[in-house]
C-alpha positions as CSV (number, residue, x, y, z in Angstrom):
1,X,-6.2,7.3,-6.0
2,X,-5.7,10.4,-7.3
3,X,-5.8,13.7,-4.9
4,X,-8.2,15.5,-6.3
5,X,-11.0,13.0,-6.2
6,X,-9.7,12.2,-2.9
7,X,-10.0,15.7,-1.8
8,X,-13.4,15.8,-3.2
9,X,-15.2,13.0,-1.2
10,X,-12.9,13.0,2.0
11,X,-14.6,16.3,2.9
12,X,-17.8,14.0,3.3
13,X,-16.3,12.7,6.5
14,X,-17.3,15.7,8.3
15,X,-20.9,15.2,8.0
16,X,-20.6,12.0,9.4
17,X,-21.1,10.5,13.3
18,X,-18.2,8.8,14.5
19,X,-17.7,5.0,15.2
20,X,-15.7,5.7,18.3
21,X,-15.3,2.8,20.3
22,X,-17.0,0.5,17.8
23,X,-13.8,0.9,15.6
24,X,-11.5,1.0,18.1
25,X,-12.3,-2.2,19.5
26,X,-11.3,-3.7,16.2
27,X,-7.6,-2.8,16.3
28,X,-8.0,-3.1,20.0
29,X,-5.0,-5.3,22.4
30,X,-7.5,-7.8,24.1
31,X,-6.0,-6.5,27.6
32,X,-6.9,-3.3,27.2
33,X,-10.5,-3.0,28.9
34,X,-8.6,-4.5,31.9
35,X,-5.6,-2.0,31.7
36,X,-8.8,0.6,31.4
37,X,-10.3,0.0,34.1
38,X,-7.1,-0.6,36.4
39,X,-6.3,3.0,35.4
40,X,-9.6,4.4,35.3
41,X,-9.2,6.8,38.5
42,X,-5.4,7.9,37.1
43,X,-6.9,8.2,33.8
44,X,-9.1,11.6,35.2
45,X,-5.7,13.2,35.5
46,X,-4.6,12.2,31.6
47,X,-2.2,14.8,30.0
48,X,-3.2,15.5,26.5
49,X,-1.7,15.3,23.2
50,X,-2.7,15.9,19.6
51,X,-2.5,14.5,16.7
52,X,-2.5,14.5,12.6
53,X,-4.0,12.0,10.1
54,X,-2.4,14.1,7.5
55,X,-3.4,13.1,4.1
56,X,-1.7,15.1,0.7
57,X,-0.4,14.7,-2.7
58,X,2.8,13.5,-3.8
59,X,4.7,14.4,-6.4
60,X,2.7,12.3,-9.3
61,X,-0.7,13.6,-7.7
62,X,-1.0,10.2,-5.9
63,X,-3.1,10.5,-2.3
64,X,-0.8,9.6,1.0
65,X,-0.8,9.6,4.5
66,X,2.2,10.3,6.7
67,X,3.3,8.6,9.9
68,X,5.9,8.6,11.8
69,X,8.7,5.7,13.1
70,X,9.6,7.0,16.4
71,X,13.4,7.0,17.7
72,X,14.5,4.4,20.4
73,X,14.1,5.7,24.0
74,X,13.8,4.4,27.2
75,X,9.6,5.2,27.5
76,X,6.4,2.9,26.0
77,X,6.4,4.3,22.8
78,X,9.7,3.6,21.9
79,X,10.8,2.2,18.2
80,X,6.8,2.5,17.7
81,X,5.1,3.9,14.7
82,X,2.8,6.6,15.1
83,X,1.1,10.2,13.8
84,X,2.8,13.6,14.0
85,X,1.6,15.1,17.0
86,X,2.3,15.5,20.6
87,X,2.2,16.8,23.9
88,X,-0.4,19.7,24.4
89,X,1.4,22.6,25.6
90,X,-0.1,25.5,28.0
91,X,0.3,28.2,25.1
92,X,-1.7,26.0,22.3
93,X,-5.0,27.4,21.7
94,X,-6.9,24.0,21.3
95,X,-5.5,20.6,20.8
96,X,-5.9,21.1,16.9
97,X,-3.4,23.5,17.6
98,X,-1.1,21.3,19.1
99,X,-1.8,18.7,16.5
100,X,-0.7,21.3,13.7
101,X,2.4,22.6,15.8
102,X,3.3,19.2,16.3
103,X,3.1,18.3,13.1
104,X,5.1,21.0,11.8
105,X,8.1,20.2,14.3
106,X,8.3,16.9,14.0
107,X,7.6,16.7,10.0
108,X,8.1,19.7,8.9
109,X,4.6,20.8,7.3
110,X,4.0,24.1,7.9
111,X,0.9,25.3,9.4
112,X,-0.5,27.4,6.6
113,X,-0.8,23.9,4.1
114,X,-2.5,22.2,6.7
115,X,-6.4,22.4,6.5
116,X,-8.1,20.2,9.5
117,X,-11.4,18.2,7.7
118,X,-12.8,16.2,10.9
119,X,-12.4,15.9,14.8
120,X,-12.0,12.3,15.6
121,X,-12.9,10.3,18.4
122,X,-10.3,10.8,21.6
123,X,-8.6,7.5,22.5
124,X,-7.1,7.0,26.2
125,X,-3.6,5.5,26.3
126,X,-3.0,3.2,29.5
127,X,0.5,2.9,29.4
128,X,1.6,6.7,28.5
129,X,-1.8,7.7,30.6
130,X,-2.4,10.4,27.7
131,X,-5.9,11.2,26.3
132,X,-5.3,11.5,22.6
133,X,-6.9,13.5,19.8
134,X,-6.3,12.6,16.8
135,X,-7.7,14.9,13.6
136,X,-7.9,14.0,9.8
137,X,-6.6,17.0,8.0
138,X,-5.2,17.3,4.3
139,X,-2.2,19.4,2.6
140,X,-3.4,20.1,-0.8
141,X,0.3,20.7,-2.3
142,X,3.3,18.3,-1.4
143,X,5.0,18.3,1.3
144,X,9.3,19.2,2.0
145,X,8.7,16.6,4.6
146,X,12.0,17.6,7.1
147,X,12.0,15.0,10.1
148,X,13.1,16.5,13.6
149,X,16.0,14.3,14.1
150,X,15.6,14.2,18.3
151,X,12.7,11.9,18.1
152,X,12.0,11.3,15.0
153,X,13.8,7.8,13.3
154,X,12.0,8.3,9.9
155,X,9.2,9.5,8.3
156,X,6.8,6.7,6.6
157,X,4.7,7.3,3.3
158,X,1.7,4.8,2.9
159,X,-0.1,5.0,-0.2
160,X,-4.1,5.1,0.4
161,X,-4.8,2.4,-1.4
162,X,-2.6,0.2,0.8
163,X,-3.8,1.8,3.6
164,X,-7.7,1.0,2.9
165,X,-7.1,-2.7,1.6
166,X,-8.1,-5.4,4.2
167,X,-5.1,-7.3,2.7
168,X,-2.8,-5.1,4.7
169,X,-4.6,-5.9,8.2
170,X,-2.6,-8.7,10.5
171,X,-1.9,-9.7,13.8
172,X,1.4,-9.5,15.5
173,X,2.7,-10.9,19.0
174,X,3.9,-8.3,21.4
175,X,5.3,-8.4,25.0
176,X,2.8,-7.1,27.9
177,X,3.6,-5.2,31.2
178,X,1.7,-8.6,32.7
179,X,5.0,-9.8,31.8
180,X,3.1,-12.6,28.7
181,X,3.6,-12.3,25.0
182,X,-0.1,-11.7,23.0
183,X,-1.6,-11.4,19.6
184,X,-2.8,-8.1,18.8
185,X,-4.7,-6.8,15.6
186,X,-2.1,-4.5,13.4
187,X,-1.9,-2.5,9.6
188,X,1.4,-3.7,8.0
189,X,2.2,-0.9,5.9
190,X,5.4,-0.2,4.1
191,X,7.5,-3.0,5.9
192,X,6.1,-1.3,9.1
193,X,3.6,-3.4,12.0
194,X,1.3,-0.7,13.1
195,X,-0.3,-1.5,16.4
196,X,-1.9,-0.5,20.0
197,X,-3.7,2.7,19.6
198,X,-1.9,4.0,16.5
199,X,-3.6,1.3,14.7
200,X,-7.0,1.5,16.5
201,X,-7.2,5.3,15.6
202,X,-6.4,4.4,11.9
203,X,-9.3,2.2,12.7
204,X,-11.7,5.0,12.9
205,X,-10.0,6.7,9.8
206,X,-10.9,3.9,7.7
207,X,-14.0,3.1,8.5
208,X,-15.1,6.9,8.1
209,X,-13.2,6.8,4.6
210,X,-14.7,4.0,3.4
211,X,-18.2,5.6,4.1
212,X,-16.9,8.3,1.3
213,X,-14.6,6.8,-0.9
């Protein structure tokens, strides 16, 4: 699709309610309620992060989102694929702030080309015990994408059509910390299994675009 008439219907997603956990549950690992609710005193005392569903043109005019393949390290969200974003830090204004400042270290967009278009629904991470806020914001010129090299193994460009086309949603196996191997809903997208809560905030994504596009 091209970015212009992306750029003119996505901005219909901010009018819109949410789907929240309705969406969620659809890319959801069936042990997370339980993992939930084991955590749910712990999870009061979340840290927070932010995060970009950054949207923008390439070089042809073509619409694309960027994530991110994260470097191996010895934490739960290692070798995973995810958004820019991060930890929110003490001198961030807001966690849209954080999701912007993030962004721009760890991708290389600088602030001034990002414009935020919608607030999406928070998503609690058991593992990592991080609240996560994810936002859907566009760069109307393309990007120098620059990947911070400390923690970032590469930076992934999905096409939106891939991105919004059923075909592309899987199941893949994964290994638990109840110590058993499960099936879990995924996106594959470029080569890449997309899962946990990556893939269930993409959920939300989708289903708002969809509404629009």
């Amino acid at each position: 699709m091209l970015f212009e008439t992306f750029l003119e219907s996505v901005v219909k997603i901010k009018y819109l309610e949410l789907f929240g956990e309705a969406s969620h549950a659809k890319m959801s690992p069936p042990y997370r309620l339980e993992l939930a609710e084991r955590m749910k005193e712990r999870a009061k005392q979340a840290k927070k992060a932010g995060v970009l569903a950054l949207f923008y043109p390439n070089t042809e005019g073509k619409t694309y989102l960027v994530l991110i393949l994260r470097k191996t390290y010895k934490g739960v969200h290692s070798a995973q694929v995810g958004f820019p974003g991060g930890k929110f830090e003490d001198e961030d204004e807001s966690l849209m702030i954080t999701a912007i400042r993030e962004t721009e270290e760890e991708v290389g967009v600088p602030e001034h080309m990002v414009r935020v278009i919608k607030t999406m629904s928070p998503l609690y991470i058991p593992p990592s015990n991080f609240m996560v806020h994810p936002f859907v914001a566009v760069s109307e010129s393309t990007p120098n994408f620059i990947k911070q090299d400390e923690e970032v193994e590469a930076i992934i460009e999905i096409k939106l059509q891939d991105f919004l086309h059923d075909i592309n949603t899987t199941t893949t196996r994964v290994s638990t910390s109840f110590g058993v191997e499960v099936d879990v809903p995924a996106f594959k997208l470029n080569g890449h299994i997309v899962w946990g809560a990556t893939a269930m905030m993409l959920g939300e994504v989708k289903d708002l675009l969809k509404q629009v596009l």
